[in-house]
C-alpha positions in Angstrom: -25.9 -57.7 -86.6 -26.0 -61.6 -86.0 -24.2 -63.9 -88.7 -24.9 -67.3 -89.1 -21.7 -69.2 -90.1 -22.4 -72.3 -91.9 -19.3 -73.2 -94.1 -18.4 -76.3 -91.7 -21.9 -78.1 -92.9 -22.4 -76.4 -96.0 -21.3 -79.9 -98.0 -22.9 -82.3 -96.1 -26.5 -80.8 -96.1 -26.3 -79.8 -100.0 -25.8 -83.5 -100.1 -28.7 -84.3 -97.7 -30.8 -81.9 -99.5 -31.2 -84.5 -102.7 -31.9 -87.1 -100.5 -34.7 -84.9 -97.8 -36.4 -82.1 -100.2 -37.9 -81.3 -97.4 -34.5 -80.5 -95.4 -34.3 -77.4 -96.6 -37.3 -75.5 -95.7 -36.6 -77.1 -92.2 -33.3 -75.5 -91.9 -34.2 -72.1 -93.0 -36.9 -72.7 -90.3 -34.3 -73.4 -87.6 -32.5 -70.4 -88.8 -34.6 -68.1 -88.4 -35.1 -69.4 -84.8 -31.5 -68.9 -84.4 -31.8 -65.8 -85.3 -34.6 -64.7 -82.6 -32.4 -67.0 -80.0 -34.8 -69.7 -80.0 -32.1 -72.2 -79.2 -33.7 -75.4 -77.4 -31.0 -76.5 -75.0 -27.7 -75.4 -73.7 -24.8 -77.2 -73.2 -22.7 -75.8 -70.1 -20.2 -78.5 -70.4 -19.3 -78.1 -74.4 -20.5 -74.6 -74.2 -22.7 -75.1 -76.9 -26.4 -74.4 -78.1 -28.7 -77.1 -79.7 -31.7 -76.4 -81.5 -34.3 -79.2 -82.7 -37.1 -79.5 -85.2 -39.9 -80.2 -83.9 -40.9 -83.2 -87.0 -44.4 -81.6 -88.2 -45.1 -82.5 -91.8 -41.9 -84.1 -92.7 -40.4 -87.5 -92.2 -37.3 -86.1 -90.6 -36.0 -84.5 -87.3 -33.3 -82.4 -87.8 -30.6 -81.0 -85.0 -28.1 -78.3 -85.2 -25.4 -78.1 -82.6 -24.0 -74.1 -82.4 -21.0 -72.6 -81.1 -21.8 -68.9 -80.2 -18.9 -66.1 -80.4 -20.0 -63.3 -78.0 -17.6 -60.9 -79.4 -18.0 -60.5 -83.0 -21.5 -62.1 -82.6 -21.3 -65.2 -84.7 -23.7 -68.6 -84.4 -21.1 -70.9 -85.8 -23.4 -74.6 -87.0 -20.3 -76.9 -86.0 -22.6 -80.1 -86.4 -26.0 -81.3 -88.3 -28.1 -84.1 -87.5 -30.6 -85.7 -89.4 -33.0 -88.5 -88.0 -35.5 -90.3 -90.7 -38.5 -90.5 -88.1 -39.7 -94.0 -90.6 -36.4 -95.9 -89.9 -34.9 -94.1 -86.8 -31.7 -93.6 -89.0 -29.2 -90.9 -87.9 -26.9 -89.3 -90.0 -24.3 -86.6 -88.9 -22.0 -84.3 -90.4 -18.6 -84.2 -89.1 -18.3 -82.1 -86.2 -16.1 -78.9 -86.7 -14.6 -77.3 -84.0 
Protein backbone atom coordinates (compact mmCIF):
# COMPACT_ATOMS: atom_id res chain seq x y z
CA UNK A 1 0.00 0.00 0.00
CA UNK A 2 1.13 3.66 -0.85
CA UNK A 3 2.43 5.95 2.21
CA UNK A 4 2.56 9.44 2.10
CA UNK A 5 5.64 10.68 4.10
CA UNK A 6 5.19 14.12 5.36
CA UNK A 7 7.42 14.58 8.52
CA UNK A 8 9.97 16.95 6.40
CA UNK A 9 6.81 19.65 6.05
CA UNK A 10 4.85 18.70 8.88
CA UNK A 11 6.06 22.12 10.91
CA UNK A 12 5.95 24.42 8.41
CA UNK A 13 2.29 23.82 7.13
CA UNK A 14 0.88 23.40 10.86
CA UNK A 15 2.28 26.94 10.94
CA UNK A 16 0.78 27.96 7.50
CA UNK A 17 -2.43 26.38 8.54
CA UNK A 18 -3.23 29.51 11.15
CA UNK A 19 -2.37 31.80 8.66
CA UNK A 20 -4.50 29.90 5.32
CA UNK A 21 -7.63 28.00 6.96
CA UNK A 22 -8.20 27.10 3.92
CA UNK A 23 -4.70 25.26 3.41
CA UNK A 24 -5.69 22.39 4.76
CA UNK A 25 -8.67 21.17 2.92
CA UNK A 26 -6.37 21.99 -0.15
CA UNK A 27 -3.71 19.64 0.96
CA UNK A 28 -5.79 16.75 1.86
CA UNK A 29 -7.16 17.46 -1.70
CA UNK A 30 -3.60 17.14 -3.25
CA UNK A 31 -3.26 14.03 -1.33
CA UNK A 32 -5.58 12.20 -2.33
CA UNK A 33 -4.43 12.98 -5.89
CA UNK A 34 -1.21 11.63 -4.84
CA UNK A 35 -2.60 8.91 -3.95
CA UNK A 36 -4.49 8.10 -7.50
CA UNK A 37 -0.99 9.31 -9.14
CA UNK A 38 -2.37 12.47 -10.20
CA UNK A 39 0.98 14.19 -10.11
CA UNK A 40 1.01 17.36 -12.57
CA UNK A 41 4.62 17.35 -13.76
CA UNK A 42 7.71 15.35 -13.71
CA UNK A 43 10.96 16.33 -13.19
CA UNK A 44 13.59 14.02 -15.08
CA UNK A 45 16.40 16.09 -14.02
CA UNK A 46 15.72 16.21 -9.96
CA UNK A 47 13.81 13.08 -10.39
CA UNK A 48 11.01 14.47 -8.81
CA UNK A 49 7.11 14.80 -9.07
CA UNK A 50 5.18 18.14 -8.62
CA UNK A 51 1.63 18.44 -8.08
CA UNK A 52 -0.36 21.97 -8.16
CA UNK A 53 -3.69 23.27 -6.93
CA UNK A 54 -5.52 24.33 -9.24
CA UNK A 55 -6.75 27.95 -6.93
CA UNK A 56 -10.69 27.38 -7.03
CA UNK A 57 -12.40 28.99 -4.06
CA UNK A 58 -9.41 29.98 -2.16
CA UNK A 59 -6.96 32.83 -2.21
CA UNK A 60 -3.94 30.51 -2.44
CA UNK A 61 -2.09 28.11 -4.92
CA UNK A 62 -0.42 25.58 -3.24
CA UNK A 63 2.60 23.17 -4.78
CA UNK A 64 4.09 20.09 -3.42
CA UNK A 65 7.38 18.84 -4.76
CA UNK A 66 7.61 14.70 -4.13
CA UNK A 67 10.34 12.29 -4.16
CA UNK A 68 8.97 8.81 -5.03
CA UNK A 69 10.73 5.49 -3.56
CA UNK A 70 9.83 2.68 -6.04
CA UNK A 71 10.87 0.02 -3.65
CA UNK A 72 9.10 0.32 -0.48
CA UNK A 73 6.55 2.58 -2.24
CA UNK A 74 6.82 5.85 -0.45
CA UNK A 75 5.71 9.60 -1.87
CA UNK A 76 8.14 11.49 0.30
CA UNK A 77 6.70 15.74 0.25
CA UNK A 78 10.37 17.04 0.43
CA UNK A 79 9.11 20.75 -0.30
CA UNK A 80 5.63 22.95 0.10
CA UNK A 81 4.79 26.04 -1.67
CA UNK A 82 2.37 28.39 -0.99
CA UNK A 83 1.47 31.44 -3.34
CA UNK A 84 -1.29 34.14 -1.97
CA UNK A 85 -2.99 34.65 -5.50
CA UNK A 86 -4.03 38.63 -3.87
CA UNK A 87 -0.28 39.59 -3.32
CA UNK A 88 1.68 37.03 -5.53
CA UNK A 89 3.60 36.19 -2.27
CA UNK A 90 5.54 32.86 -2.08
CA UNK A 91 6.37 31.16 0.79
CA UNK A 92 8.43 27.74 0.96
CA UNK A 93 9.27 25.33 3.37
CA UNK A 94 12.85 24.21 3.42
CA UNK A 95 13.51 21.67 1.07
CA UNK A 96 14.44 18.15 2.53
CA UNK A 97 16.31 15.87 0.65
Amino acid sequence: MLEIDTRDIDYFLEEKKKIYPQLDNIFNALCWRMYRSEETYYNDKLDVYIIKSDGFNSNIFVSLVIRYDKIKNIKKIICIMIENKTTGKREISKIKK
